[in-house]
N, C-alpha and C positions, 0 to 999 in steps of 0.2 A: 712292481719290479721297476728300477728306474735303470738308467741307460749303462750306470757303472757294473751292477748287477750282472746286466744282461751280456755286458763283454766280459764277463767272467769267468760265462757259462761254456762250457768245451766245445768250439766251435767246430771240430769234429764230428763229435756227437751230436749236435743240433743237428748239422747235415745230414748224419745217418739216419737221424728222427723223421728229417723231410722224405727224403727219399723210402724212405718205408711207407710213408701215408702217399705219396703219388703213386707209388707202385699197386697201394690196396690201401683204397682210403677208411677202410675200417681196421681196426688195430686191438688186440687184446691186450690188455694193462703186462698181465704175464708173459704174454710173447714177447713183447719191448721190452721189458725186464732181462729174458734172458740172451734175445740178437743184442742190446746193447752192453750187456755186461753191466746194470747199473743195478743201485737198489730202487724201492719204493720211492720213498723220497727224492732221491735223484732224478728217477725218470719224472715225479710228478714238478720239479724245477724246470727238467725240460721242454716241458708237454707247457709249464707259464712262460717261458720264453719265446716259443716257437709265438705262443696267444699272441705276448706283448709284441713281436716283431709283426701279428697283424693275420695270423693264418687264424683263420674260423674252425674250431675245432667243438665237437658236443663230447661233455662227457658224463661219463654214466661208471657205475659199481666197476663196470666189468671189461671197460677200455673207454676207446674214443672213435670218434667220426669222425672225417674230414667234409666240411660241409660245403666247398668249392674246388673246383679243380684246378691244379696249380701246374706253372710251367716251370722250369729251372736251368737254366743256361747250362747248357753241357761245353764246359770251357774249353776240352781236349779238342770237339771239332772248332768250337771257335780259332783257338789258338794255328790251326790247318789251315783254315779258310786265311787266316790271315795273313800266314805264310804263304800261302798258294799267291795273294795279292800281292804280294812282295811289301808289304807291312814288317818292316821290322822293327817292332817294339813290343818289350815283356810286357806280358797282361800279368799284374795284379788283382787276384781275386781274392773274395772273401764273401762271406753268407752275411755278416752283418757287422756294418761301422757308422760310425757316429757320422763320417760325411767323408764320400769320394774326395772329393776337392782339398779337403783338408792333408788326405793321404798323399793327394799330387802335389798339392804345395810345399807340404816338409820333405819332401826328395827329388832332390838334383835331377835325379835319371829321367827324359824323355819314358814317358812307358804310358798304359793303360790301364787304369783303374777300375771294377766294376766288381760290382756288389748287388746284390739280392734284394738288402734291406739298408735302408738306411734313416737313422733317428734322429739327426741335428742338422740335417741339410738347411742351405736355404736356396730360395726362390728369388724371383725379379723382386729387387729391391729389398734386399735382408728378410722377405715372407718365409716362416718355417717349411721347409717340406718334410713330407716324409715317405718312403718309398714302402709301402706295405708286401710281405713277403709273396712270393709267387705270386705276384700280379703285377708286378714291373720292376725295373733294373734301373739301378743309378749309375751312371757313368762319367767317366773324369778323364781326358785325354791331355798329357803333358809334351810340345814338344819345348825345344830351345828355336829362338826364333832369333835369323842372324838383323833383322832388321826393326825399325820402332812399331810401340802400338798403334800410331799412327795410321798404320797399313792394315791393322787386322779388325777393320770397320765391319761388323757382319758377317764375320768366323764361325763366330758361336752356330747362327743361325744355317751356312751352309755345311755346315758340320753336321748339325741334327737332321735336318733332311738327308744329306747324306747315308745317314747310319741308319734313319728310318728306311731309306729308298732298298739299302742294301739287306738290311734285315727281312723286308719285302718280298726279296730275289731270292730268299731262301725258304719263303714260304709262310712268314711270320704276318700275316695280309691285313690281321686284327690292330697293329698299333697304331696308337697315337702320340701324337707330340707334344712332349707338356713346351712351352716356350723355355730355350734352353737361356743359362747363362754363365 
């Protein structure tokens, strides 16, 4: 399944797919058939999707296992929490995109970008990344800046501690920093 594929796939439905295996990581092929409303085929496109985006899944005749446990950004308190700071800027979310950055770039609007998974990222110095599902989050923060780059020497870097420090504060104790850019 290559990247064009996998954005094709009902990004609704993938969601609903994850959220049913973090809920009960074991899964009967028939039970997912009938909470998604899909057929056979369908659901088994879903079930390579969620693979290809990086979730460990075993499967067998008679459904599937999830073989790690997964975390998933619950956007609604995000979106609170951030309000409460007095952040105002729309969060842009999505379960899977070819690269945050790319979405902040083709649009004007100051906002927040953040995603689940992501497949065409890159790293320090054009390195591919890629963000495997429920096990970390790619993030892309847009604002308009009334002054040159000049000034914004090391943004990148108090920004990620930043977001690490506060994610922290909410109990998230386990992450780590990839070097942002």
């Amino acid at each position: 399944m290559d990247n064009q594929e996998l954005l094709q796939l009902d990004q609704q439905q993938l969601t609903q797919l994850l959220v049913l295996f973090k809920n009960s990581p074991q899964q009967k092929k028939q039970d997912l058939i009938k909470q998604l409303a899909v057929t056979t085929a369908q659901l088994e496109l879903l079930v390579l999707g969620l693979k290809h985006m990086g979730l460990l899944l075993k499967t067998s005749p008679q459904g599937y296992q999830l073989l790690h446990k997964i975390e998933q950004t619950d956007i609604n308190k995000l979106k609170q929490k951030l309000t409460q700071a007095g952040i105002d800027k729309p969060v842009n979310y999505c379960l899977s995109t070819p690269s945050t950055n790319k979405l902040a770039s083709t649009n004007k609007q100051a906002a927040i970008y953040l995603s689940e998974h992501q497949s065409t990222g890159k790293g320090r110095k054009g390195r591919h990344w890629l963000t495997p599902l429920g096990q970390s989050i790619a993030l892309s923060v847009s604002h308009n800046f009334q002054f040159g780059l000049k000034h914004l020497s090391g943004l990148n870097i108090a920004m990620a501690v930043a977001i690490t420090n506060t994610a922290s504060h909410f109990g998230y104790n386990h992450l780590q920093l990839k070097w942002p850019n």
